[in-house]
VEXDREN-2710 file (C-alpha; in Angstrom, 1 decimal):
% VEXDREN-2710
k/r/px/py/pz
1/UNK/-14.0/-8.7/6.7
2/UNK/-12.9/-10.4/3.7
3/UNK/-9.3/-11.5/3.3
4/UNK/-6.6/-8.8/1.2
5/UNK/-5.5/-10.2/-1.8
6/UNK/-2.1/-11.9/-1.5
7/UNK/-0.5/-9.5/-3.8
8/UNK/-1.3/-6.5/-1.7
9/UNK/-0.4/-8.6/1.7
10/UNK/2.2/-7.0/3.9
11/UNK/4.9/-9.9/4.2
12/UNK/5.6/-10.9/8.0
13/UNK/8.7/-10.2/9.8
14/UNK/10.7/-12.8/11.8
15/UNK/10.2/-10.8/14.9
16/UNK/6.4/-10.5/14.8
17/UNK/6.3/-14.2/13.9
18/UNK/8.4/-14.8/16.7
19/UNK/5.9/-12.9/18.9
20/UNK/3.2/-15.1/18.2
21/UNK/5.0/-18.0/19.3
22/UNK/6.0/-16.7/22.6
23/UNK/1.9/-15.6/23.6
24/UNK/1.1/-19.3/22.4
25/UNK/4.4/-20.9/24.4
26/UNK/2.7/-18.1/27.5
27/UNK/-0.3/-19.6/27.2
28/UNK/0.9/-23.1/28.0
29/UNK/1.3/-24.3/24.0
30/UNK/3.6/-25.9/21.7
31/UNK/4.4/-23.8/18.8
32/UNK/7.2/-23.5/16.2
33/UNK/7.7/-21.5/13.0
34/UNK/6.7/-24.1/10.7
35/UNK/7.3/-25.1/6.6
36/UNK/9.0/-23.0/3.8
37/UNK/10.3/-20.2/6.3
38/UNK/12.1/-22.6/7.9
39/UNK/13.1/-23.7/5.0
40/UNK/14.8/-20.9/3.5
41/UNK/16.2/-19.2/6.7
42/UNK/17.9/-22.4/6.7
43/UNK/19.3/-22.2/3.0
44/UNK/20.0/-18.0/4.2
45/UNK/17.2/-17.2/1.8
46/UNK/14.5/-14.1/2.7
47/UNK/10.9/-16.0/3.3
48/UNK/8.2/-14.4/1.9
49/UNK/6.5/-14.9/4.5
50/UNK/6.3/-16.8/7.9
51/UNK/3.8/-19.2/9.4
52/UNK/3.5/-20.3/13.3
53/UNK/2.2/-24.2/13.5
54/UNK/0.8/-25.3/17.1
55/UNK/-0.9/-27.4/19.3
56/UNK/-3.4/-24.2/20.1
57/UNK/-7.2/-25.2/18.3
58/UNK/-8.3/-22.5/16.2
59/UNK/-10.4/-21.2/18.7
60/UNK/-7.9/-20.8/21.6
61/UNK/-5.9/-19.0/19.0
62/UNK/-8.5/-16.5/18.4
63/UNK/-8.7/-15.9/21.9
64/UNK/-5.5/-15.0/22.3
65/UNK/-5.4/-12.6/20.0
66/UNK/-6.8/-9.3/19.4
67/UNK/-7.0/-9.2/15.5
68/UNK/-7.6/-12.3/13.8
69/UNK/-9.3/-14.0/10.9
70/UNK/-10.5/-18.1/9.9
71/UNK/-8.9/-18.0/6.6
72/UNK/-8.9/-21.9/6.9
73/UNK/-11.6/-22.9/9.0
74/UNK/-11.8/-26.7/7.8
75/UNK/-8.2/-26.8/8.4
76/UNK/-7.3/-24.7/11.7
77/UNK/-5.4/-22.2/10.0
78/UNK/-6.0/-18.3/11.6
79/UNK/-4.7/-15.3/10.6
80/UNK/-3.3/-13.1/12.8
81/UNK/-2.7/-9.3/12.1
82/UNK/0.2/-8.3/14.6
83/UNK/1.7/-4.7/14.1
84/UNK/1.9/-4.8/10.3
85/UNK/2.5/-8.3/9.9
86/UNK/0.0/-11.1/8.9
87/UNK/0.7/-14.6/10.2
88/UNK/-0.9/-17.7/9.4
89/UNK/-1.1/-19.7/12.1
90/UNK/-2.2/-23.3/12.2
91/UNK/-3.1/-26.3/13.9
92/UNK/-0.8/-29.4/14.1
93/UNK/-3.3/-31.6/11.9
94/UNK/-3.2/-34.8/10.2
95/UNK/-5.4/-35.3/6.8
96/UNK/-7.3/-38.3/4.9
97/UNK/-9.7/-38.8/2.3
98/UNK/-7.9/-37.2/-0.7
99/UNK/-10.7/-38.3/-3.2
100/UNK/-10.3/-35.6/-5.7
101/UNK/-6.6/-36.5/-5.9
102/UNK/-6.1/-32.4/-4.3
103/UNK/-7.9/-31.8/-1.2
104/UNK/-8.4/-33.9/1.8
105/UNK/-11.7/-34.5/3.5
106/UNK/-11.1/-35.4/7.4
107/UNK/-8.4/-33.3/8.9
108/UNK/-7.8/-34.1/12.8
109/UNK/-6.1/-32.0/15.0
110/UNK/-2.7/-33.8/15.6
111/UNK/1.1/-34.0/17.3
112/UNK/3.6/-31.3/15.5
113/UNK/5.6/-34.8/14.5
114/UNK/2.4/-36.6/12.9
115/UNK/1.9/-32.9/11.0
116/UNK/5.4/-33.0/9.5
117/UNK/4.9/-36.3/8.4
118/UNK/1.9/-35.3/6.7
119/UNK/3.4/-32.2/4.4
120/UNK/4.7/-33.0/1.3
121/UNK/8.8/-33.1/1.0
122/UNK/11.3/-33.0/3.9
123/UNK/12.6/-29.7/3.3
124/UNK/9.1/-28.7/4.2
125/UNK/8.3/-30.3/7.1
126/UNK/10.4/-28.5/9.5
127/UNK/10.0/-26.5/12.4
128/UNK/11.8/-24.0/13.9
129/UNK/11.8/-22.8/17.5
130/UNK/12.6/-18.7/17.3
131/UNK/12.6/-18.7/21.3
132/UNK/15.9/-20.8/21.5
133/UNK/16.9/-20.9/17.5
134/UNK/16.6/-24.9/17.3
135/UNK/15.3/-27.0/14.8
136/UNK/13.0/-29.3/15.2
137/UNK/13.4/-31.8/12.7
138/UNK/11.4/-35.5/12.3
139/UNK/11.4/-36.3/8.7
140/UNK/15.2/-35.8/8.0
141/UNK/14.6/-32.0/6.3
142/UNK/18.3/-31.1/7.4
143/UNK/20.3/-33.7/5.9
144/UNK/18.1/-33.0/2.7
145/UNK/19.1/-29.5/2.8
146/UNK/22.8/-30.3/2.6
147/UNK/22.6/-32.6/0.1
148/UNK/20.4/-30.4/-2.1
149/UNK/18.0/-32.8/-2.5
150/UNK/14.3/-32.7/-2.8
151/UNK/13.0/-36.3/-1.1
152/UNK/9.3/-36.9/0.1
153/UNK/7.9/-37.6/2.9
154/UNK/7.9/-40.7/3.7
155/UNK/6.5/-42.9/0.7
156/UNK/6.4/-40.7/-2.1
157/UNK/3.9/-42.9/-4.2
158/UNK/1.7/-41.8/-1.2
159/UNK/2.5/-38.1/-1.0
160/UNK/1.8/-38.0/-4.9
161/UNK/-1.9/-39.8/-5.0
162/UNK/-2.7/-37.8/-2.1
163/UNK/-1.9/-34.6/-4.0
164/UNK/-1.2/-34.6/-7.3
165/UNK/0.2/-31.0/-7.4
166/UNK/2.6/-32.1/-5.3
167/UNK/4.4/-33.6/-9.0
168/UNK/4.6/-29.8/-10.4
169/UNK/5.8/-28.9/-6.9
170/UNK/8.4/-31.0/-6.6
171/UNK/9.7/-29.6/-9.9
172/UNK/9.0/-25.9/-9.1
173/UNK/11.4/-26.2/-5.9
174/UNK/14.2/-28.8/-7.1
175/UNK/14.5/-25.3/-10.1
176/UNK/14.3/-22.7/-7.8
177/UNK/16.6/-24.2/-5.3
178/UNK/18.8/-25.7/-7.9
179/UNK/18.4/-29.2/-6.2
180/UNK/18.1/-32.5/-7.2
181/UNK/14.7/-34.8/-7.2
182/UNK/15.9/-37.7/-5.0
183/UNK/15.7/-40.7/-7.4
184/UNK/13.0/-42.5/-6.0
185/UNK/10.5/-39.1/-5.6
186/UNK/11.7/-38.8/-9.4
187/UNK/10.7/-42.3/-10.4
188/UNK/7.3/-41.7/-8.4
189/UNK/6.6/-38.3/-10.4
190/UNK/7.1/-40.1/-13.3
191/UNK/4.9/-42.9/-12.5
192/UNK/2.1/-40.5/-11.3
193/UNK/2.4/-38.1/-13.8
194/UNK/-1.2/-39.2/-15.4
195/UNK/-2.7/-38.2/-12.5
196/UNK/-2.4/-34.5/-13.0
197/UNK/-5.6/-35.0/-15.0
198/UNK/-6.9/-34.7/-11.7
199/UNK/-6.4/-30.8/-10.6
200/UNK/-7.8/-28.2/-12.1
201/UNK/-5.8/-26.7/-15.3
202/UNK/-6.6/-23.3/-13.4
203/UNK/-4.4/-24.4/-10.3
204/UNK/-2.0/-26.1/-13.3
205/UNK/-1.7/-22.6/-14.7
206/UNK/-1.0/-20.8/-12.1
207/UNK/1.8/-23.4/-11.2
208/UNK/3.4/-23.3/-14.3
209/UNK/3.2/-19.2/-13.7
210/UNK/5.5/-19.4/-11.5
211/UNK/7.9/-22.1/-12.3
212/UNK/7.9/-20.6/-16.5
213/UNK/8.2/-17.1/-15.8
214/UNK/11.7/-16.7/-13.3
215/UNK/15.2/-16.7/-14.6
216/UNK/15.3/-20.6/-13.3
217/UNK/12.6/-21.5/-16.0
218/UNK/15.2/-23.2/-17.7
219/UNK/16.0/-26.3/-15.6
220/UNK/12.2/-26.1/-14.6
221/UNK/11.1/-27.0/-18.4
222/UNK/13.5/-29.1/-18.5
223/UNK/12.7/-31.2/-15.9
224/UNK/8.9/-31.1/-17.3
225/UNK/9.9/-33.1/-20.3
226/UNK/12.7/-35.9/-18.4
227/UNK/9.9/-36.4/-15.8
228/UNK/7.1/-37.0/-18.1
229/UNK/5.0/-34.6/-17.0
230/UNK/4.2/-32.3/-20.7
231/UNK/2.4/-35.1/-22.4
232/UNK/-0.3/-35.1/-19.7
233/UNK/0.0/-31.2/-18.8
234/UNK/-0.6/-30.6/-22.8
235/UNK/-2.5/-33.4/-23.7
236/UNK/-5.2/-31.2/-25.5
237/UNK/-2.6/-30.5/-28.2
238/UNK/-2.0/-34.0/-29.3
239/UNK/1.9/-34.0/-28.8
240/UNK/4.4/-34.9/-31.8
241/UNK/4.8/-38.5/-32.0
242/UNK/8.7/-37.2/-33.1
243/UNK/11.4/-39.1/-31.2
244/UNK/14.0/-36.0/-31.0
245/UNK/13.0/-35.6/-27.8
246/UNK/15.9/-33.1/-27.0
247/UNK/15.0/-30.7/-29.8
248/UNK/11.5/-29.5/-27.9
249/UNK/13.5/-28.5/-24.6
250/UNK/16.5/-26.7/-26.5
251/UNK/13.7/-24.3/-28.2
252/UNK/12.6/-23.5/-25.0
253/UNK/16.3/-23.2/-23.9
254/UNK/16.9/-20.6/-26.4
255/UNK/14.5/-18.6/-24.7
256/UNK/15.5/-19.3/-21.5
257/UNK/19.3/-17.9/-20.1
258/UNK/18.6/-14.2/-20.5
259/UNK/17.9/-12.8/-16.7
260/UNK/16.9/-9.7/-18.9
261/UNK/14.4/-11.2/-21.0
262/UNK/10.8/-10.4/-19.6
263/UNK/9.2/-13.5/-19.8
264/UNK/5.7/-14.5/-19.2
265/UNK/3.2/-18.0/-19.5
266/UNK/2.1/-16.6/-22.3
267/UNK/5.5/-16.7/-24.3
268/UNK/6.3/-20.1/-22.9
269/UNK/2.7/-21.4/-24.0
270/UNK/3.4/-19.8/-27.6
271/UNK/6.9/-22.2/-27.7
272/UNK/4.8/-25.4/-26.6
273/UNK/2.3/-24.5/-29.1
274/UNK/5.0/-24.1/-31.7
275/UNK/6.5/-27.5/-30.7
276/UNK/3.8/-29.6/-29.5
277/UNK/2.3/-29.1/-32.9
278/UNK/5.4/-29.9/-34.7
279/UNK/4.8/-33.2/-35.9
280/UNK/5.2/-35.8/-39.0
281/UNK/1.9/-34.3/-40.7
282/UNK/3.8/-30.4/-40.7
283/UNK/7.1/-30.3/-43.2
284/UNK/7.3/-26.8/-43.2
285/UNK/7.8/-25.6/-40.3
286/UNK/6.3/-22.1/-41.6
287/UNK/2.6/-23.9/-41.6
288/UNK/2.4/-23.4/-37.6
289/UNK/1.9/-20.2/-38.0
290/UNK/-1.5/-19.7/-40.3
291/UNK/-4.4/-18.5/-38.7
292/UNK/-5.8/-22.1/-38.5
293/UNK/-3.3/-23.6/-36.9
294/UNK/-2.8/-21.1/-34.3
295/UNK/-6.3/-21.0/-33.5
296/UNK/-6.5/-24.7/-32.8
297/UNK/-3.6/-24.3/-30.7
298/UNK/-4.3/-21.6/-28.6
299/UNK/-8.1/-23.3/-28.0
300/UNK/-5.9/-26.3/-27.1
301/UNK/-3.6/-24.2/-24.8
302/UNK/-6.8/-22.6/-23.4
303/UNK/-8.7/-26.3/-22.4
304/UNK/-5.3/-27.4/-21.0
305/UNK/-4.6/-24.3/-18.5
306/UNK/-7.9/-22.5/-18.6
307/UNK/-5.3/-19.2/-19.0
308/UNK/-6.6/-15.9/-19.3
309/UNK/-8.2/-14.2/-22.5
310/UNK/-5.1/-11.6/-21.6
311/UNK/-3.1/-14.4/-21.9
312/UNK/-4.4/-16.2/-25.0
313/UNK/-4.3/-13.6/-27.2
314/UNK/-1.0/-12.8/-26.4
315/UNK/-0.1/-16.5/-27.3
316/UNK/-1.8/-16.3/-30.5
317/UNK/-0.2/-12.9/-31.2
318/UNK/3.1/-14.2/-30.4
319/UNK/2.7/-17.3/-33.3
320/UNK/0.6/-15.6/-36.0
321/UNK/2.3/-12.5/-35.9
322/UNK/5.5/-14.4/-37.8
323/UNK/3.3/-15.8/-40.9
324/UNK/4.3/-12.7/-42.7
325/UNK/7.5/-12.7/-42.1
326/UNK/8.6/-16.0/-42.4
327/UNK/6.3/-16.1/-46.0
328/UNK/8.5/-17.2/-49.0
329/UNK/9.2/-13.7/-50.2
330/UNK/10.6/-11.4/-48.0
331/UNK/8.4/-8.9/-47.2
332/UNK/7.4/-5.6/-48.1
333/UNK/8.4/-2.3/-45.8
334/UNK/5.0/-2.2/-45.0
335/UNK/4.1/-5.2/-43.3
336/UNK/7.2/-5.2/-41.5
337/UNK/6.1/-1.8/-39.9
338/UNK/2.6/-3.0/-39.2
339/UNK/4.5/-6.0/-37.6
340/UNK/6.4/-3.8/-35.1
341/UNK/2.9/-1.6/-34.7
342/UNK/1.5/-5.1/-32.8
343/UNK/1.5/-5.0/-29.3
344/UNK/3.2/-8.9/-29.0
345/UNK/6.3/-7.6/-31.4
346/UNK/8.9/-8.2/-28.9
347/UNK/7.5/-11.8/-27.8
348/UNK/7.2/-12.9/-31.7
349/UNK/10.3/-11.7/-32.4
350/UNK/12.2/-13.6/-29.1
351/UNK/10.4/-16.7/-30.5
352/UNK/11.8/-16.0/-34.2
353/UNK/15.4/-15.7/-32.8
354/UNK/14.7/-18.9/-30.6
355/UNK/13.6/-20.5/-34.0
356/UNK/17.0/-19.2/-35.8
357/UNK/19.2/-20.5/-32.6
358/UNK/18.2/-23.9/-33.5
359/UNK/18.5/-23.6/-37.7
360/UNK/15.1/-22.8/-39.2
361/UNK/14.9/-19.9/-41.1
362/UNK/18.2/-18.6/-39.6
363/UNK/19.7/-16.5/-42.7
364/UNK/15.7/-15.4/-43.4
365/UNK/15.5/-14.2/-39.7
366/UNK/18.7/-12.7/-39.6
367/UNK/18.3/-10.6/-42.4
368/UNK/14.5/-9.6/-40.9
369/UNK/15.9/-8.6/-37.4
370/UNK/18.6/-6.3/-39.5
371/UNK/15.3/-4.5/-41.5
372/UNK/13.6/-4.3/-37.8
373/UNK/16.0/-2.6/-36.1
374/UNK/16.1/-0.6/-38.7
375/UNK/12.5/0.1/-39.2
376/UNK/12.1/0.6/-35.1
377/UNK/13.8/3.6/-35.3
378/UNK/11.5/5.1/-37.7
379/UNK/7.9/6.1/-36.9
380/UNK/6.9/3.1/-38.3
381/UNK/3.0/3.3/-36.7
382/UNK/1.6/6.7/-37.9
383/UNK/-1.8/8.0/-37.6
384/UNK/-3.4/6.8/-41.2
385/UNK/-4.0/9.6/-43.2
386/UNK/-7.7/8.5/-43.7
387/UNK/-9.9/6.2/-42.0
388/UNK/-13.5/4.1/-42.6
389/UNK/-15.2/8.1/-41.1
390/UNK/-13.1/9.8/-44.3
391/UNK/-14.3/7.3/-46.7
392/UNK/-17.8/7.7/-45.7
393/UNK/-17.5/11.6/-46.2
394/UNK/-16.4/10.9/-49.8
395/UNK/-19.7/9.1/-50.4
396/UNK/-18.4/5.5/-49.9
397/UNK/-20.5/3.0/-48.6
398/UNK/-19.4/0.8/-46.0
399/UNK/-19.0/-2.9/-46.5
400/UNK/-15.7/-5.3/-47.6
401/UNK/-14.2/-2.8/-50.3
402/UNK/-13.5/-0.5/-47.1
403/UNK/-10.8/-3.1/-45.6
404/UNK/-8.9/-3.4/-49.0
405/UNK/-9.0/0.7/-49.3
406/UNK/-7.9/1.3/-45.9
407/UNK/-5.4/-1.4/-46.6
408/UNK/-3.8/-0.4/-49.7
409/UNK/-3.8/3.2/-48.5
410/UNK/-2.5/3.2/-44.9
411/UNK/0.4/1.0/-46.9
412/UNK/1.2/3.3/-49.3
413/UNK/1.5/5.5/-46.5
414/UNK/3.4/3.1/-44.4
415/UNK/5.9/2.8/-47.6
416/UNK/6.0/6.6/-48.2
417/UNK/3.9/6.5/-51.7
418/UNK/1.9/8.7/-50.3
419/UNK/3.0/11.7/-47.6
420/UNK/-0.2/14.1/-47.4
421/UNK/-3.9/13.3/-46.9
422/UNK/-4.7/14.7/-50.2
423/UNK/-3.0/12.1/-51.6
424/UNK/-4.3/9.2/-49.5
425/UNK/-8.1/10.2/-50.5
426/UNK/-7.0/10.6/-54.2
427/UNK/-5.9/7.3/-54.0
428/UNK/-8.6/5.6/-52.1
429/UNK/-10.6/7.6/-54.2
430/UNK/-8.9/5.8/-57.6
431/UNK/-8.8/2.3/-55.5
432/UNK/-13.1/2.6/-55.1
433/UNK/-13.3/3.4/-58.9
434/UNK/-14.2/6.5/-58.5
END
């Protein structure tokens, strides 16, 4: 049977989890609730889920249990479907051979202290025994926890070349948790940060999913640009050789504080685009957004995170959709509507009041947000009163004069020049030269 995907995946209770561990301890084995769950039980967070570690091998752990699956067979991990829960359960295993910088290639089955000394930071390599509620702690994950600090393992110039992930991770869980990066684990991020050449920008991506999209996106961005970590995550889109290196983070700021604000990777990729491309060459700021510009952008954004087509045309939506509006003359009623008609509206305009937050454009953009909120209340996206099917009915032929008719008419209409269809074919008719 093949695996559920993890966003349909029932979330394990303590209890079942807890279950698990007592067959294994019945059957004469060591086992412990093991890594983030122990984690954030210890911080009184919820887990998401929890995962059993033991001295069981894989296959004993099968045979223990009724329903299970080898969702890990290279590293001893088995799923095990207990009442409505799903546990991972793994083998205490120590790894070697990280040649692609990501993944190892010798795993041996191990002590649980040599496998906590092989996961990534301390508050990670605990274990917790849900028989007798004691912690088993060898890498000094407790004392981390009440200083809010994220620390590695051991040496962290080791941790980080045997995973480079491990850089964005470290980042992802010093935001969520609100915790510091332990200044030597800093000073090692920043010294490895070249190496995230090495994972794959779809695994970047979907890192950056969720460390850009929570409410703690703020200090998470942040953190991207003091540790050194954008100009290799963005190399693709040759970043400004600009020194104000506090003016790219407070864009993304502006962006940032509203818990309300739905936010997505595609809306933070539009602000590094924006930014990233900001340099020397560029004096009007207004350039960013031609066509051109945000083509080579997204195409930049796209070989740096591989992100979805979804995803990249809601980034190239977001940027082009404020060439018009930001244009030296203000503009017409017309475009405005067909601004508000575009499905990435909202997103271009949170990056236009981002944009005025920091002083460009600001009295422009403050006067276009008073003509949009008045315009939103309108119908401003009717059905046009003809289309390329009426135009062909009045003996047009198809071919470029059909954009500019279609154009001109469906803004007339837009501007309430014209109210009827009569009037939009008399027109269209006058536009052809007929």
């Amino acid at each position: 049977m093949a695996a559920p995907d993890d966003s349909y995946r029932p979330k394990s209770t303590r209890e079942d989890a807890a279950a698990v561990v007592r067959r294994l301890r019945e059957a004469g084995h060591v086992a412990y609730l093991a890594g983030g769950c122990v984690r954030d039980l210890l911080l009184q967070m919820q887990p998401k889920d929890f995962d059993v570690a033991t001295d069981a091998p894989p296959q004993r752990v099968r045979d223990l249990f009724r329903n299970t699956q080898a969702v890990g067979a290279a590293f001893g991990v088995i799923l095990v479907r207990l009442g409505q829960s799903q546990i991972e359960v793994a083998t205490f295993r120590v790894e070697s051979g990280y040649a692609d910088g990501r993944h190892p290639s010798q795993v041996q089955f191990a002590t649980a202290q040599e496998d906590a000394r092989r996961r990534d930071f301390t508050i990670n390599g605990l274990f917790l025994d849900p028989i007798n509620d004691q912690v088993i702690d060898y890498v000094g994950g407790q004392e981390d926890l009440k200083a809010r600090q994220i620390r590695a393992i051991g040496n962290p110039a080791e941790r980080f070349a045997e995973d480079s992930l491990r850089l964005l991770r470290a980042v992802r869980f010093s935001a969520r948790l609100a915790f510091q990066i332990e200044p030597a684990t800093a000073a090692a991020i920043v010294a490895h940060a070249p190496q995230l050449k090495r994972v794959s920008p779809e695994r970047i991506a979907e890192e950056l999913r969720i460390m850009l999209t929570p409410v703690t996106r703020r200090p998470a961005w942040r953190m991207l640009w003091d540790l050194k970590l954008v100009a290799t995550l963005m190399r693709f889109l040759k970043a400004t050789a600009r020194t104000d290196d506090d003016f790219r983070p407070r864009l993304f700021d502006m962006l940032a504080p509203a818990v309300t604000i739905p936010f997505s990777l595609a809306l933070a990729g539009a602000v590094v685009c924006y930014r990233l491309r900001a340099d020397a060459r560029i004096t009007d700021p207004r350039q960013l957004f031609d066509r051109h510009e945000v083509h080579a952008a997204v195409q930049a954004m796209r070989q740096s995170l591989r992100i979805s087509n979804e995803e990249s045309d809601q980034m190239h939506g977001t940027l082009h959709g404020l060439w018009p509006l930001l244009a030296d003359e203000f503009p017409r009623v017309a475009k405005l509507k067909r601004f508000l008609a575009e499905p990435t509206a909202s997103l271009s305009r949170k990056l236009m009041n981002a944009l005025a937050d920091i002083g460009i454009e600001d009295r422009q953009i403050a006067r276009l947000n008073l003509e949009l909120d008045r315009l939103s209340k309108t119908e401003f996206s009717p059905k046009p009163f003809v289309d390329g099917d009426a135009l062909t009915a009045l003996g047009l032929s198809p071919g470029p004069i059909f954009i500019r008719i279609l154009t001109d008419v469906y803004d007339a209409q837009l501007e309430g020049q014209v109210t009827a269809r009569e009037d939009a074919i008399a027109l269209a008719l006058k536009i052809a030269g007929k």
